[in-house]
N, C-alpha and C positions, 0 to 999 in steps of 0.2 A: 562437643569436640571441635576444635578448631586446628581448620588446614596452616601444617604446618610451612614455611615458605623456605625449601633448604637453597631454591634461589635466590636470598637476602630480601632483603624489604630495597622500598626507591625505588623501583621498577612501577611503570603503572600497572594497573591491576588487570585488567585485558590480555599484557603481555606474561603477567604472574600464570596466568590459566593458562593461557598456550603454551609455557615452558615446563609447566607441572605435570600439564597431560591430562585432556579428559579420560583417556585409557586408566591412566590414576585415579580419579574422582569416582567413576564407574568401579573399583576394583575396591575401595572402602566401606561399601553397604550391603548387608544383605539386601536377598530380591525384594522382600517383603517389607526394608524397614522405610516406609514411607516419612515416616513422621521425621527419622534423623535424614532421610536426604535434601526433607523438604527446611528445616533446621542449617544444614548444612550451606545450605545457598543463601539462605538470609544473612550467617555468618559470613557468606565469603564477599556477599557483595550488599552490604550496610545500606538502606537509604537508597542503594538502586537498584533494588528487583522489582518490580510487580506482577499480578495473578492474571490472566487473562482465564474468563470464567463465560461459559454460554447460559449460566443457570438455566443448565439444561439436568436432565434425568437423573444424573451420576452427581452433579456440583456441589451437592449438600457436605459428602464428603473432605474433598478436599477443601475444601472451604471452611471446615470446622476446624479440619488440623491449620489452615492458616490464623482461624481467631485464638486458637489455644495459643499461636507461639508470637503473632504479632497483630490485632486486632483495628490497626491502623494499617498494614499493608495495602499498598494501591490494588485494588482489583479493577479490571478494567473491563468494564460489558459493553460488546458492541450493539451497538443499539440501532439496527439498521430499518426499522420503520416497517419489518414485515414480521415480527413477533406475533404469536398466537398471544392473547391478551391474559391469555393464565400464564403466560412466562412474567410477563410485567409483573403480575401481582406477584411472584413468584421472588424475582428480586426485593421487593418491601419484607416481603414475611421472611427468607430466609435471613435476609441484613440487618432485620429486627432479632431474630431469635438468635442469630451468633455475635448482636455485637457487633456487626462487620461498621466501621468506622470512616472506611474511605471509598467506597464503591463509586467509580467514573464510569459514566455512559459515553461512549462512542459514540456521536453519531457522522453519516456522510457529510461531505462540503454540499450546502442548498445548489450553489451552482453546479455542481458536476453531476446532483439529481435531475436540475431544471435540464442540463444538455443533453443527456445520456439516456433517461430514464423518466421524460417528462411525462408519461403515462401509465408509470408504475407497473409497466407490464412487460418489461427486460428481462426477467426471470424467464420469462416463458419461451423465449428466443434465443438469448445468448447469455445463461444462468452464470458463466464462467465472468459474463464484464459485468454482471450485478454481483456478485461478490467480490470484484475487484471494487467498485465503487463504493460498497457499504460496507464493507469488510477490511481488504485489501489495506487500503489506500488510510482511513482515520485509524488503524492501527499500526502501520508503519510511522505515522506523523508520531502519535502518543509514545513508541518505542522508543523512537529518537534520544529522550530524557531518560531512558535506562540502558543497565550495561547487561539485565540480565532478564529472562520473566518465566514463569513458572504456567506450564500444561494442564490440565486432567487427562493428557491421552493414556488410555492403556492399549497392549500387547493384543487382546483378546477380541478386540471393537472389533478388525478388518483384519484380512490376510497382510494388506498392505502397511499394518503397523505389524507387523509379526517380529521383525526385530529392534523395537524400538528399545533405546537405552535409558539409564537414569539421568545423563546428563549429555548434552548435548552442544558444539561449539559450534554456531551457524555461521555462514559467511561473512554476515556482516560482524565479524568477531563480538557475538553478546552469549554469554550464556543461556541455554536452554532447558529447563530442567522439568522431569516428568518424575515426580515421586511415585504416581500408583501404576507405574509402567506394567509391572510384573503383577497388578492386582485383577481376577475374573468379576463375573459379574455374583458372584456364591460370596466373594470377599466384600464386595461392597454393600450386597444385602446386609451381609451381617454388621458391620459399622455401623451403617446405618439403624438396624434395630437398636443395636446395642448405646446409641447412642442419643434414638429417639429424635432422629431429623426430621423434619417435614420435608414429606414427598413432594415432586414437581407434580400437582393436579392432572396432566395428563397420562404418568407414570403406566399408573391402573387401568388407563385404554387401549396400552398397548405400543405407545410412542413408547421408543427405549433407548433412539438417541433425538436430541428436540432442539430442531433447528430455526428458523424462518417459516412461516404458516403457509408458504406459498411451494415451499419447496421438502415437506417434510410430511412421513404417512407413518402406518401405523405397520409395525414389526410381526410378519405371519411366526409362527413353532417353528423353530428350525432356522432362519435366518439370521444373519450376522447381525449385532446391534444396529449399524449405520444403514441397513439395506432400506430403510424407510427414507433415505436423502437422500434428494435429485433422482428418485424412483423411477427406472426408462433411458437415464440419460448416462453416458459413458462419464461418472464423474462421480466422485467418492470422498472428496474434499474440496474446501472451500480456498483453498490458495494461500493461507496465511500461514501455514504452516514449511518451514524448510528442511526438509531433516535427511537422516543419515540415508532414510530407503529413496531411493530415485523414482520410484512409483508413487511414491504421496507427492512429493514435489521437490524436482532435483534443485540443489543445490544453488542460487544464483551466484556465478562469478561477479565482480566487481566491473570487469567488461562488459557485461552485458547490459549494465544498468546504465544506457548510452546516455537517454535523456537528462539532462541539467535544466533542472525547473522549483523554482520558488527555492533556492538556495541549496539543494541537492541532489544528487544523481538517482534517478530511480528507472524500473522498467519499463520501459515502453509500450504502453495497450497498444499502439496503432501499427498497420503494417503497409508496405508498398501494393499498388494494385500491380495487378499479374494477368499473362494472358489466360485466358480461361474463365478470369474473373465476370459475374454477371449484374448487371448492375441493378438488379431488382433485388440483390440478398446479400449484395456485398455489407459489412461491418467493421467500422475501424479502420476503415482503410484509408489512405489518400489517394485518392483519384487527379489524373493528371487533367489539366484543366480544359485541352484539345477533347479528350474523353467524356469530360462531364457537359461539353455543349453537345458532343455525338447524341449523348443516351439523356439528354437535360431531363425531361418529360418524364422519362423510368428512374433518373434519379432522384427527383425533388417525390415519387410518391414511395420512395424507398423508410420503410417505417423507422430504419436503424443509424445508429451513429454514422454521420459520415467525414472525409477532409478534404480539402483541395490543396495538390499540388500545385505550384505556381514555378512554371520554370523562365528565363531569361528570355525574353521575345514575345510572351505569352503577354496577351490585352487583358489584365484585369479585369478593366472598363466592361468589359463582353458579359463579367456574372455578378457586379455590382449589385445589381438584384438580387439575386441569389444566395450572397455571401453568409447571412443569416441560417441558410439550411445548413450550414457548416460547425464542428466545434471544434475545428481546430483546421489553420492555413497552413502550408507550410511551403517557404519559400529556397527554394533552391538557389545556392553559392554554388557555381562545379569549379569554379576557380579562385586563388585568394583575390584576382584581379581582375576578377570579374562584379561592380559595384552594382549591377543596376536591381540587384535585389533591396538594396537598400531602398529607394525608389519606389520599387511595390509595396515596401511594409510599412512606408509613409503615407502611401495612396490605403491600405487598405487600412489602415488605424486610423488616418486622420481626413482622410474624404468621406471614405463610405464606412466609418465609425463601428468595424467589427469591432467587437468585445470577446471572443474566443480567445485558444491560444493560438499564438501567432509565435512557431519556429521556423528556424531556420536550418537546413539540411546542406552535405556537401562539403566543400572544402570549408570547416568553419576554426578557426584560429584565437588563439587567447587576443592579440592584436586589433582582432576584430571583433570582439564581440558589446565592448564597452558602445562603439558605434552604433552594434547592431538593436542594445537596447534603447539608445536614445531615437532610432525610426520606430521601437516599439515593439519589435520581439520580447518574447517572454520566456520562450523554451530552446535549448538547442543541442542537437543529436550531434552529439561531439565522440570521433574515433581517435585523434589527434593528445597522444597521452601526457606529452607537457603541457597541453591545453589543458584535459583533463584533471589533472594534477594541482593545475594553479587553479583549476574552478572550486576543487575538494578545499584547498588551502584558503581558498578567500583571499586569492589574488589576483584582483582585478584593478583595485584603486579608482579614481576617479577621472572624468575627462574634463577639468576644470574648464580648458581654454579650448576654443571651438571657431569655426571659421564660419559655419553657413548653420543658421538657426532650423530649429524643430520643433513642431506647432507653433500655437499663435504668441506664447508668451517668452520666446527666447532670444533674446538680445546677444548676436556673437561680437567674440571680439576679436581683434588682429585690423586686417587691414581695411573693413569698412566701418571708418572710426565715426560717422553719420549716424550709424544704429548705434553705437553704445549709448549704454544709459545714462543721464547726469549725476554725477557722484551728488553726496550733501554741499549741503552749501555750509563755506566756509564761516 
């Protein structure tokens, strides 16, 4: 059955779904009929849905009804390098046995492991920025190229999915859809028998939801499926998910996603230091650079992500050494007329050769920011929403003509006509 469009066609399809109603979409299926909702979305949105799949405990299922209706569907498995090794085998045998055509491994960006998590042992500390980085972060990228993608959550897992619906319209307007929302674990037993899936090898030990090997136990009588993840730790999911209940993970406004980095706006891991703050356990933070000489000694044996703040007046020169314990600088603009940060993010890229990210905070303006990449920022925490706006639109343009060069190989042009380069000879 295909959705009919009583708002005409010529409209793009993003706006077709928000004028139709998910309230509508939700009000056409029974609870149970998984297979047409999951039918339904591949109808509504051709060539841009994909599956995102843990092949975990329950995956067999949804996964079959995907080879039955499209056997090429992108399934997307994040592949974050802490898998129990019978999940790995687990992908071959299931992707053999359905058929499955297009399965994409996910895995982290090497550098954001090398900064972050260079000892593979972030889970244990701050479980929330290891699933930003192996999770989070290479599934947002992959999303990007689709309008829509498809869950195995159901209703049943956690209190916290308790009203979860068949479809779902997330902020970043993509479709979200959860076919076996309304299905228990008695319904998917039975699928699966009747169906003859191969079980996920640790099924029978008692894992019954199977997550990362570091972060995933085994399910006592009586407990909710998930209570085996992040077991002790106040946290029930892994962050990739945005949905209707504010308890799994509210909603992101479009505001909120301040950061402007590698061509799009996204969430900010990092936060301001604060008083209170102590420098043996802070995380993510930017530490202001008067602060980081205070505590130098307790900060560089701090095991965890760290950043430097750099504000206007502040000596660089002073943590030059230093700048390496950093994965990200961050240079303070408090005024559009205030230049001399420019100056620092020349010194710290092109003196003392940080390779991090290097933003800029503050008064930061579409005017400037073309400048600000050419000292070599890369990221910039923009609240400025015609900034904003022309960042989303990819309108920045180029700064052809230049007056004073940056690094060693740029020749400006204007009024010291002694550096330009020799045109051809005629």
């Amino acid at each position: 059955m295909a959705l009919a469009d009583p708002l005409g066609a010529g409209l793009p399809q993003s706006d077709r779904l928000r004028a139709f109603g998910i309230v509508a979409l939700n009000g056409m299926f029974d609870e149970m009929d998984a297979n047409g909702v999951l039918r339904q979305a591949v109808e509504l949105l051709p060539g841009d849905i994909a599956i995102v799949s843990s092949f975990g405990a329950d995956s067999a299922v949804i996964l079959h009804m995907v080879a039955s209706i499209d056997p090429g569907l992108p399934v997307l498995f994040l592949e974050t390098g802490k898998h129990f090794a019978e999940t790995l085998d687990y992908v071959e045998t299931l992707s053999r046995h359905l058929g499955l055509t297009n399965v994409r491994a996910l895995r982290p960006d090497p550098e954001d492991v090398r900064r972050f998590d260079p000892n593979g042992d972030l889970w244990e500390t701050d479980p929330d920025s290891c699933c930003h980085i192996r999770k989070t972060e290479p599934l947002d990228l992959a999303l990007a190229g689709f309008g829509g993608w498809v869950t195995g959550r159901k209703r049943f897992q956690t209190a916290d999915r308790g009203v979860l619906p068949h479809f779902e319209l997330t902020s970043d307007d993509r479709i979200k859809v959860n076919p076996l929302a309304y299905w228990n674990d008695s319904d998917i037993a039975a699928y699966r028998k009747a169906h003859d899936l191969p079980e996920h090898p640790l099924y029978a030990e008692g894992f019954r939801s199977i997550g990362c090997a570091s972060c995933t136990s085994v399910v006592a009588e009586g407990e909710d499926a998930r209570s085996g993840r992040w077991r002790g730790r106040n946290k029930t999911e892994c962050g990739i998910h945005f949905d209707v209940n504010a308890r799994i993970a509210r909603p992101l406004p479009v505001a909120e996603a301040t950061v402007f980095s590698n061509g799009r706006f996204i969430a900010d891991p990092w936060r301001d230091w604060a008083e209170g703050d102590a420098a043996d356990g802070v995380r993510y933070t930017h530490v202001p650079l008067p602060v980081f000489l205070e505590h130098r000694e307790t900060f560089l044996k701090n095991p965890h992500p760290l950043g430097l703040l750099v504000a206007p007046g502040d000596a660089i020169e002073s943590v030059a050494g230093d700048l390496g314990r950093f994965a990200s600088v961050a240079i303070a603009f408090p005024a559009f007329t205030d230049g001399r940060g420019y100056s620092t993010a020349r010194l710290v890229t092109e003196r003392y050769g940080f390779v991090g990210e290097v933003r800029a905070v503050g008064d930061v303006l579409i005017d400037q920011i073309r400048l600000m990449r050419r000292c070599g920022i890369t990221a910039f925490v923009v609240a400025h929403e015609p900034t904003r706006a022309a960042l989303a639109d990819g309108r920045l343009g180029d700064l052809p003509v230049y007056l004073q060069p940056v690094g060693r190989d740029e020749v400006p042009v204007g009024s010291r006509r002694f550096l330009r380069r020799a045109g051809p000879s005629a």
